[in-house]
MIGUDREN-5168 format. One record per residue (C-alpha): x, y negated, z negated. Coordinates in steps of 0.02 Angstrom, whole numbers, plus 50000, padded with zeros to 5 digits. Example, Ala and Ser with C-alpha at 12.3 -4.5 7.8 and 13.67 -1.06 7.14 Angstrom:
<sites>
X; Y; Z
50615; 50225; 49610
50684; 50053; 49643
</sites>
This chain:
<sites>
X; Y; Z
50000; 50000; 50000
50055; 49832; 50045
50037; 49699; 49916
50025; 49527; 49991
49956; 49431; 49840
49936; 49474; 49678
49845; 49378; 49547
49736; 49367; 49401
49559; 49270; 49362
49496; 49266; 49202
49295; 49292; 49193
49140; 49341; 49100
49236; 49435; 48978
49344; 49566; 49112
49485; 49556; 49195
49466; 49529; 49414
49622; 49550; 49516
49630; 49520; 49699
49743; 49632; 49811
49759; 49674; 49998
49800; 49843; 50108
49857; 49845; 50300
49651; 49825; 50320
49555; 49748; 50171
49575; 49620; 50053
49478; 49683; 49902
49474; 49624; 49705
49431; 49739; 49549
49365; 49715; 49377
49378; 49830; 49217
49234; 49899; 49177
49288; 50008; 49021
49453; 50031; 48940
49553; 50098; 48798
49467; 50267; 48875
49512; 50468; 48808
49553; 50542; 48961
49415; 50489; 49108
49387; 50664; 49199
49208; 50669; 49300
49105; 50537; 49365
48920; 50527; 49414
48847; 50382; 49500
48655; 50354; 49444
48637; 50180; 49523
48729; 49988; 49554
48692; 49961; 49346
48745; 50162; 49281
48876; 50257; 49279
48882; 50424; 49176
49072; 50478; 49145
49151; 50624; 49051
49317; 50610; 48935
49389; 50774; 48945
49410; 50771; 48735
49236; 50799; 48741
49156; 50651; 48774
48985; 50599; 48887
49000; 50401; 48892
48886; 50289; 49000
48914; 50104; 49038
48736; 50009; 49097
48763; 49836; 49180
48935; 49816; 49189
48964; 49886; 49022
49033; 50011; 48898
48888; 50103; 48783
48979; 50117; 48631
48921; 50263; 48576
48953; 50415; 48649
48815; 50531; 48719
48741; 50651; 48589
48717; 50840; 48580
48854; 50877; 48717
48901; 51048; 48653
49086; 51085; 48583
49206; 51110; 48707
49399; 51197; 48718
49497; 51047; 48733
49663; 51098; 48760
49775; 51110; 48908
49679; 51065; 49052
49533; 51117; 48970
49377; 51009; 48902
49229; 50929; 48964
49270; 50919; 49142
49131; 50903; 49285
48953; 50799; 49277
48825; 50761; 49415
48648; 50712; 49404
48496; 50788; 49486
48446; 50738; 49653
48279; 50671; 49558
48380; 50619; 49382
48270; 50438; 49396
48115; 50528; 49364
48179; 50696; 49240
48338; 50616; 49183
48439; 50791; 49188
48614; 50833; 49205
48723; 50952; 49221
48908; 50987; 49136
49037; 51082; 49180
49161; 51109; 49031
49267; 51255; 48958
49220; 51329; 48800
49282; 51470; 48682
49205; 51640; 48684
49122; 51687; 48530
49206; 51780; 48390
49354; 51798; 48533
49527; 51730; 48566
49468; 51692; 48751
49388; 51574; 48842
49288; 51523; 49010
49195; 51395; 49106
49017; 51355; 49073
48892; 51223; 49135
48738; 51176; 49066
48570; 51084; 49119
48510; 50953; 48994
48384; 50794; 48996
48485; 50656; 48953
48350; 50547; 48840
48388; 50394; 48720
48585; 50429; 48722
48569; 50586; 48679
48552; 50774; 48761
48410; 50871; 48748
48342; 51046; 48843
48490; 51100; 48841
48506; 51263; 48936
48660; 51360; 49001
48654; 51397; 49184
48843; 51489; 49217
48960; 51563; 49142
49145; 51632; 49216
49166; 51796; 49226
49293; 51888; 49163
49364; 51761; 49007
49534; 51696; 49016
49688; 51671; 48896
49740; 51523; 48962
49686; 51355; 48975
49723; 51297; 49143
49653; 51282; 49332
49468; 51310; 49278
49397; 51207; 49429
49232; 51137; 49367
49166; 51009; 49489
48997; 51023; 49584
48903; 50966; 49722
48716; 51008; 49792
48668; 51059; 49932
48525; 50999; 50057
48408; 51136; 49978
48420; 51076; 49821
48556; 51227; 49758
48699; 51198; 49645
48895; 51225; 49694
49019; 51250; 49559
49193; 51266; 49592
49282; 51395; 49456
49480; 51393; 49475
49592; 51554; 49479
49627; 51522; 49305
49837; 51512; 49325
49894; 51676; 49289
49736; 51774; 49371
49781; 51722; 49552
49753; 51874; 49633
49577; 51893; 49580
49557; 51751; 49703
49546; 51887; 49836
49433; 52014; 49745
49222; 51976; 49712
49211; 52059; 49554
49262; 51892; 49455
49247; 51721; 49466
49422; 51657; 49478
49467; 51557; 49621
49284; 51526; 49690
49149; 51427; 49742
48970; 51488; 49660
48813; 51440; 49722
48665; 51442; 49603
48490; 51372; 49570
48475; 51233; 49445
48412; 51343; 49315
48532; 51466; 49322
48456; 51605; 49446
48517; 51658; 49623
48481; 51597; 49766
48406; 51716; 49892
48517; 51700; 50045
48695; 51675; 49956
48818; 51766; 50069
48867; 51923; 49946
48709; 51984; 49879
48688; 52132; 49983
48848; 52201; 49919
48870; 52297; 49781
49061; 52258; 49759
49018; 52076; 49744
48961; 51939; 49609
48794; 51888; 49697
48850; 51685; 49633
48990; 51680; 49745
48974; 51575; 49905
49178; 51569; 49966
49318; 51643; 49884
49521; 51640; 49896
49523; 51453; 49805
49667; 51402; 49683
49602; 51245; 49571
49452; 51157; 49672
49465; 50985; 49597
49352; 50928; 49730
49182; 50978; 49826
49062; 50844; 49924
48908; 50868; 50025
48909; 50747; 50190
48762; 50754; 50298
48775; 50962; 50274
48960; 50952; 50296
49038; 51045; 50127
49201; 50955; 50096
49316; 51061; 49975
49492; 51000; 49890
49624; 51099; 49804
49770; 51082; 49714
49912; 51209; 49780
50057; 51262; 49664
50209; 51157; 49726
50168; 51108; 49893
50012; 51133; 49984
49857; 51039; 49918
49752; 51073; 50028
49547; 51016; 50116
49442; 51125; 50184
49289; 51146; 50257
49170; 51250; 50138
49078; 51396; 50225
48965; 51544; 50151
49054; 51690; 50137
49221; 51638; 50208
49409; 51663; 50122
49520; 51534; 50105
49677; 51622; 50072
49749; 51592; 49907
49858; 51674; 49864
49874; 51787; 50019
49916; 51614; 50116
49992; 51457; 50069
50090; 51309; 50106
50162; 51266; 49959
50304; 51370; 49816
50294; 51446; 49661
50347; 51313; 49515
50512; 51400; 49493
50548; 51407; 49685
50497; 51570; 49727
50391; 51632; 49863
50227; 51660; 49849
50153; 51729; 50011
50280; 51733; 50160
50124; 51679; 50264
50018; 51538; 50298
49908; 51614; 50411
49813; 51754; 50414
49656; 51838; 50509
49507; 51832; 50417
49586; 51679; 50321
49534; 51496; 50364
49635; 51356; 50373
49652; 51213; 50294
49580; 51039; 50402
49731; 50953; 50296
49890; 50991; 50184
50016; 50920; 50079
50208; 50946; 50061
50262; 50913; 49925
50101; 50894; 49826
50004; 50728; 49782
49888; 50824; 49636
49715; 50780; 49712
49583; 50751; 49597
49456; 50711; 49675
49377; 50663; 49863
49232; 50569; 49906
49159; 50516; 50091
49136; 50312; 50111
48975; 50299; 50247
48935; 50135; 50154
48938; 49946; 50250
49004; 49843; 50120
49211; 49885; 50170
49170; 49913; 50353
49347; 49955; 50401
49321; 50096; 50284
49172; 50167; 50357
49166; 50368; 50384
49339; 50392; 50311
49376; 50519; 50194
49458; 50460; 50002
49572; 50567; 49918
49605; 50528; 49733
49777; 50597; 49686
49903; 50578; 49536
50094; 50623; 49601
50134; 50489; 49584
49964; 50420; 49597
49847; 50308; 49704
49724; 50328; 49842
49731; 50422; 50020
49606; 50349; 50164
49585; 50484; 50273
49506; 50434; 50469
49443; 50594; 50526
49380; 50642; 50705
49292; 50817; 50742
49337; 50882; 50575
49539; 50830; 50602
49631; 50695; 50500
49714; 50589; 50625
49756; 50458; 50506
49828; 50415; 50328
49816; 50277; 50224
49897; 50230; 50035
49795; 50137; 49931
49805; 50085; 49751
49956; 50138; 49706
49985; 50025; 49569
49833; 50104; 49469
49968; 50257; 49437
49858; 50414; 49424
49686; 50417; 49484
49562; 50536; 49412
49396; 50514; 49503
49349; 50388; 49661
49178; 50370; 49674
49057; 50263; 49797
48890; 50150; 49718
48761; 50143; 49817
48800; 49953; 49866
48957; 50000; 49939
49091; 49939; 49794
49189; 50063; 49720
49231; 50166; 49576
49402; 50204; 49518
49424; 50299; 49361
49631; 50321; 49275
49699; 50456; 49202
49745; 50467; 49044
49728; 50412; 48855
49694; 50220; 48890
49592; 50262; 49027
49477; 50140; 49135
49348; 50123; 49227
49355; 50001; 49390
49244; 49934; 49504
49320; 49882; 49680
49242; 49741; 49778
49266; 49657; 49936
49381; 49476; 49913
49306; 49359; 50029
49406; 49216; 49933
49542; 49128; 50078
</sites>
């Protein structure tokens, strides 16, 4: 990113500063700050914002600002490692039954294990109620790492969840008896959807919708168009296009290294296996991805955004028939970026990693 001018106004209580890409001038302001770890973000409307901390956390901030309090009745979660309350999204009709759903990972009972969950709730008054369990990952895990947790629906109304391959379970990304490294696709109150791609077979987990993931940390519904992101081990992050029923490789294929330098896979290809529409090398740790169709940054319009935190920032993606032909670096002086997200006027949402967290809003500068 290229920073022509960089400086501060002082208003209405948060702080506004005005930069400029190859493209855009734009200008933020703080919305929260002082944050536990900003993780998942749903967008109700221009005046709410729901937000998870991954210690555990639902927050909210209504007209610009901060609840206080946070959410109650958000059920304990494991918060350790990458662990905690992760994913959130709202119902397609949340204005009129105000429910929710969270994706967070939670010890087993009486165990030394853990797994993924999500839950449905009504979110009334602050406060969670209804609360009903809708998944849970199968087998549980002893560690706390690459547990996935981000969702999307689809057109009909059913639920994707991504589940990770859980670190040291990688292989099981290949098998359907489990639920690491997958994409599950479930009604909203926990049942299975008639036409989900493995049903028929007894060998399979009737949830599962796509297999061979690594650590989804991304999934987006655009105009039918399933948009899935992944973190690979060191090298190869990767998008693809989610399908039912396909394999996307991991671990069989990869781009990217073990952590100590060691190969994992020889291949990158493979029949039967798809490929990815883009990769990384070395990797950027995407977080999250989000399609801009909005009018307000019109240079911006149908690009892809890839939130990322090595070393941190912003990727605009222009994409034509499904390739990426271009890439952009924005906000790279935010550091690590947890969660881009789009309002429905067109500004943006930026949320940062980390304790001291914030949340941003980024707006067009039309100041000369």
């Amino acid at each position: 990113m290229h920073l022509i001018k960089f400086y501060l106004l002082i208003s209405i209580g948060f702080l506004s500063i005005c930069l400029k890409s190859d493209t855009v001038d734009f200008k933020y302001e703080i919305l929260a700050e002082g944050l536990n770890r900003p993780w998942g973000v749903a967008i109700v409307d221009n005046d709410h914002v729901i937000f998870t901390e991954l210690s555990g956390q639902l927050r909210q901030i209504y007209q610009g600002k901060l609840i206080e309090e946070a959410v109650k009745g958000v059920p304990s979660v494991l918060y350790k490692g990458q662990g905690g309350l992760s994913g959130v999204t709202v119902d397609p009709n949340f204005k009129e039954n105000n429910i929710l759903y969270l994706a967070f990972s939670s010890r087993d009972e009486g165990e030394r294990t853990n797994t993924l969950k999500v839950i449905r709730a009504e979110l009334i008054n602050n406060s969670l109620k209804n609360i009903k369990e809708i998944f849970r990952a199968f087998p549980s895990r002893n560690t706390a790492l690459h547990y996935g947790g981000k969702m999307t629906f689809l057109d009909d109304g059913t639920l994707l969840i991504t589940s990770g391959d859980g670190f040291n379970y990688r292989e099981s990304a290949q098998q359907l008896d489990n639920h690491f490294g997958k994409i599950l696709r479930i009604n909203t109150d926990g049942s299975i959807p008639n036409d989900n791609p493995f049903l028929d077979k007894s060998y399979a987990l009737p949830e599962i919708w796509s297999y061979g993931h690594r650590n989804p940390q991304g999934l987006i519904n655009h105009e039918g168009v399933i948009y899935g992101l992944e973190h690979g081990p060191m090298g190869g992050d990767e998008i693809n296009i989610i399908e039912p029923g396909k394999n996307y490789g991991w671990p069989a294929i990869t781009y990217g290294k073990d952590y100590n330098g060691s190969i994992i896979s020889p291949f990158t290809e493979m029949d039967g296996m798809e490929q990815p529409i883009k990769y990384w090398v070395p990797s950027i740790a995407p977080s999250s991805i989000t399609y801009y169709d909005k009018n307000l940054f019109s240079e911006w319009q149908n690009n892809l955004f890839v939130s990322y935190m090595k070393p941190g920032g912003i990727r605009r993606l222009v994409v034509e028939d499904f390739k990426i032909i271009k890439e952009e670096i924005l906000f790279s002086d935010f550091s690590r970026i947890r969660s881009f997200k789009v309002f429905p006027d067109g500004s943006i949402l930026l949320a940062t990693d980390g304790n001291g967290g914030e949340i941003i809003r980024v707006t067009p500068n039309y100041e000369e």
